[in-house]
C-alpha positions in Angstrom: 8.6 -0.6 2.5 9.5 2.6 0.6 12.9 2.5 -1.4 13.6 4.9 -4.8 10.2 5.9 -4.8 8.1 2.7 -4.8 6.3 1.3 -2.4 7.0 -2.6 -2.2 4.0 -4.6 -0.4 4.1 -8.1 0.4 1.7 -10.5 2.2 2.7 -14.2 3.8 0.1 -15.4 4.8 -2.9 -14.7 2.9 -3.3 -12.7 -0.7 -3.6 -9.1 -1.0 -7.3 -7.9 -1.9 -7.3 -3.8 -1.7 -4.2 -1.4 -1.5 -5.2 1.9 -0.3 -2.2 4.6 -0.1 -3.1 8.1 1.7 -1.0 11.2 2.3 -0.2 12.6 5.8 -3.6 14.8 5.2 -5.8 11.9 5.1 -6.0 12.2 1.3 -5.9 9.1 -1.0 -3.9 8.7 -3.4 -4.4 5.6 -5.2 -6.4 2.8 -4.6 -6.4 -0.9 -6.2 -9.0 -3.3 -5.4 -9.4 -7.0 -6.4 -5.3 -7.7 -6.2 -5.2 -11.1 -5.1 -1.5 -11.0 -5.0 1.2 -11.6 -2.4 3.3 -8.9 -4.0 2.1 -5.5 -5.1 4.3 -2.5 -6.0 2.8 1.1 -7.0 5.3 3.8 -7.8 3.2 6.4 -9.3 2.5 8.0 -7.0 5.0 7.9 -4.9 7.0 11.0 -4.1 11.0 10.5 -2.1 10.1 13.3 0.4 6.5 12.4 1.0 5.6 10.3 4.2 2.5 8.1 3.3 0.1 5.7 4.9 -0.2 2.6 3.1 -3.1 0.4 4.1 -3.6 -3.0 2.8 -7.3 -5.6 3.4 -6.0 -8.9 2.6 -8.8 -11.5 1.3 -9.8 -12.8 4.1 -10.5 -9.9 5.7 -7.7 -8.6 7.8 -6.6 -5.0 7.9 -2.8 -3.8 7.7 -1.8 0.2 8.0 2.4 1.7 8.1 3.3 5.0 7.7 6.1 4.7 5.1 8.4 7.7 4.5 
């Protein structure tokens, strides 16, 4: 979820190992590894009129991708 420029991030089920945030081009942006969180929020680099793909490996293994905007 995208709201005032930050990107909110939260997990259920299992912890949060790498967040991965990519622009439209494929490009990343920002990457944290080693989160183990079930919350994680990034906001710098987050632009309001930017659509971004935000992809999220959770600890045991499973993979996550959304297209925020």
């Amino acid at each position: 979820r995208k709201s005032n420029a930050i990107v909110y991030i939260n997990s259920t089920y299992e912890p949060i190992n790498i967040v991965s945030i990519y622009d439209i081009t494929g490009r990343l942006l920002f990457e944290q590894k080693n989160c183990n969180t079930a919350h994680f929020e990034i906001n710098s680099v987050v632009q309001n009129d930017q659509v971004l793909i935000v992809k999220v490996q959770l600890n045991n293994g499973g993979v996550a991708t959304s297209k925020v905007w």
